[in-house]
N, C-alpha and C positions, 0 to 999 in steps of 0.2 A: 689483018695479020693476027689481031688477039683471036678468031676466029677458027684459027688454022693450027693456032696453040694449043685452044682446049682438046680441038678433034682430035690431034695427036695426043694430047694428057691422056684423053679414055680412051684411047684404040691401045697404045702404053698398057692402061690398068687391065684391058680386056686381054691382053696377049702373055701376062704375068702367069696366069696358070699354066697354058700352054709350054711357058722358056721352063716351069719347075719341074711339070713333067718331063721334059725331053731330057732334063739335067737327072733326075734319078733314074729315067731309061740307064744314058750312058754311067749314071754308078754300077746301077745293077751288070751292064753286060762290060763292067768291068775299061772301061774304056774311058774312064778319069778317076781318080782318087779321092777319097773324103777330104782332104785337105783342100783340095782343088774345088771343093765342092761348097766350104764354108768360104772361101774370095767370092766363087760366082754369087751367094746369096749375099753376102755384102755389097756385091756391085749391082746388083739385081735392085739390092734396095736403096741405095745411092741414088741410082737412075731415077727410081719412083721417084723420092725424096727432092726431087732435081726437077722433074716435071711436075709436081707439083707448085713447087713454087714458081715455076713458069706456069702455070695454068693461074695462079694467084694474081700475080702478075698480070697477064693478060685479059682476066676477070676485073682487075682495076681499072685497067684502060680502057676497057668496055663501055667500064659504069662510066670515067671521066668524057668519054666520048660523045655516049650517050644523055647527060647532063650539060652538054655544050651544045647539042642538038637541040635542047631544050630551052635554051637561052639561060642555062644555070637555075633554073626552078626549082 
Protein backbone atom coordinates (compact mmCIF):
# COMPACT_ATOMS: atom_id res chain seq x y z
CA UNK A 1 0.00 0.00 0.00
CA UNK A 2 2.76 2.66 1.10
CA UNK A 3 3.88 1.61 -2.30
CA UNK A 4 1.04 2.77 -4.20
CA UNK A 5 1.11 6.06 -2.17
CA UNK A 6 4.49 7.33 -3.28
CA UNK A 7 3.69 6.29 -7.19
CA UNK A 8 0.70 8.45 -6.75
CA UNK A 9 2.82 11.32 -4.75
CA UNK A 10 5.09 11.61 -8.00
CA UNK A 11 2.79 11.01 -10.80
CA UNK A 12 0.81 14.07 -8.54
CA UNK A 13 4.18 16.12 -8.66
CA UNK A 14 4.70 15.15 -12.42
CA UNK A 15 1.11 16.20 -13.52
CA UNK A 16 1.43 19.79 -11.50
CA UNK A 17 2.80 21.60 -14.66
CA UNK A 18 0.69 20.17 -16.96
CA UNK A 19 -2.94 21.20 -14.46
CA UNK A 20 -0.89 25.01 -14.54
CA UNK A 21 -0.79 25.13 -18.06
CA UNK A 22 -4.18 24.11 -18.98
CA UNK A 23 -5.34 26.57 -16.07
CA UNK A 24 -3.63 29.65 -17.94
CA UNK A 25 -4.68 28.21 -21.43
CA UNK A 26 -8.45 28.69 -20.10
CA UNK A 27 -7.37 32.32 -18.44
CA UNK A 28 -6.05 33.34 -21.70
CA UNK A 29 -9.13 32.11 -23.92
CA UNK A 30 -10.95 33.75 -21.35
CA UNK A 31 -12.98 30.94 -20.14
CA UNK A 32 -12.45 31.35 -16.19
CA UNK A 33 -11.39 34.41 -14.41
CA UNK A 34 -8.28 35.52 -12.15
CA UNK A 35 -10.20 35.18 -9.14
CA UNK A 36 -11.13 31.70 -10.00
CA UNK A 37 -7.62 31.16 -10.88
CA UNK A 38 -5.95 32.21 -7.38
CA UNK A 39 -8.75 29.16 -5.52
CA UNK A 40 -7.53 26.70 -8.38
CA UNK A 41 -3.68 27.54 -7.29
CA UNK A 42 -4.46 27.18 -3.59
CA UNK A 43 -6.21 23.93 -4.17
CA UNK A 44 -3.63 22.90 -6.61
CA UNK A 45 -1.30 23.44 -3.57
CA UNK A 46 -3.34 21.98 -0.95
CA UNK A 47 -3.39 18.78 -2.92
CA UNK A 48 0.58 18.81 -3.22
CA UNK A 49 0.77 19.74 0.44
CA UNK A 50 -1.79 16.62 1.06
CA UNK A 51 0.24 14.16 -0.87
CA UNK A 52 2.98 14.83 0.42
CA UNK A 53 2.46 14.12 3.62
CA UNK A 54 0.81 10.97 2.65
CA UNK A 55 3.93 10.08 0.74
CA UNK A 56 5.70 10.72 4.41
CA UNK A 57 3.57 8.77 5.75
CA UNK A 58 3.84 5.96 3.64
CA UNK A 59 7.79 6.28 3.55
CA UNK A 60 7.47 5.59 7.42
CA UNK A 61 5.67 2.46 7.06
CA UNK A 62 8.07 1.37 4.62
CA UNK A 63 11.03 2.00 6.87
CA UNK A 64 8.72 0.39 9.89
CA UNK A 65 8.00 -2.52 7.84
CA UNK A 66 11.06 -3.08 6.49
CA UNK A 67 12.92 -2.93 10.01
CA UNK A 68 10.42 -5.70 11.34
CA UNK A 69 11.61 -7.79 8.28
CA UNK A 70 14.80 -7.32 9.75
CA UNK A 71 14.10 -8.70 12.99
CA UNK A 72 14.37 -4.72 14.36
CA UNK A 73 18.28 -4.59 13.55
Amino acid sequence: MSEKVIRMSVQFEELIPELKKRHIKRLRNGKCKIQSGFLWQDLLMNYKKIFEHYRNIALGIRGLNEENQDGGK
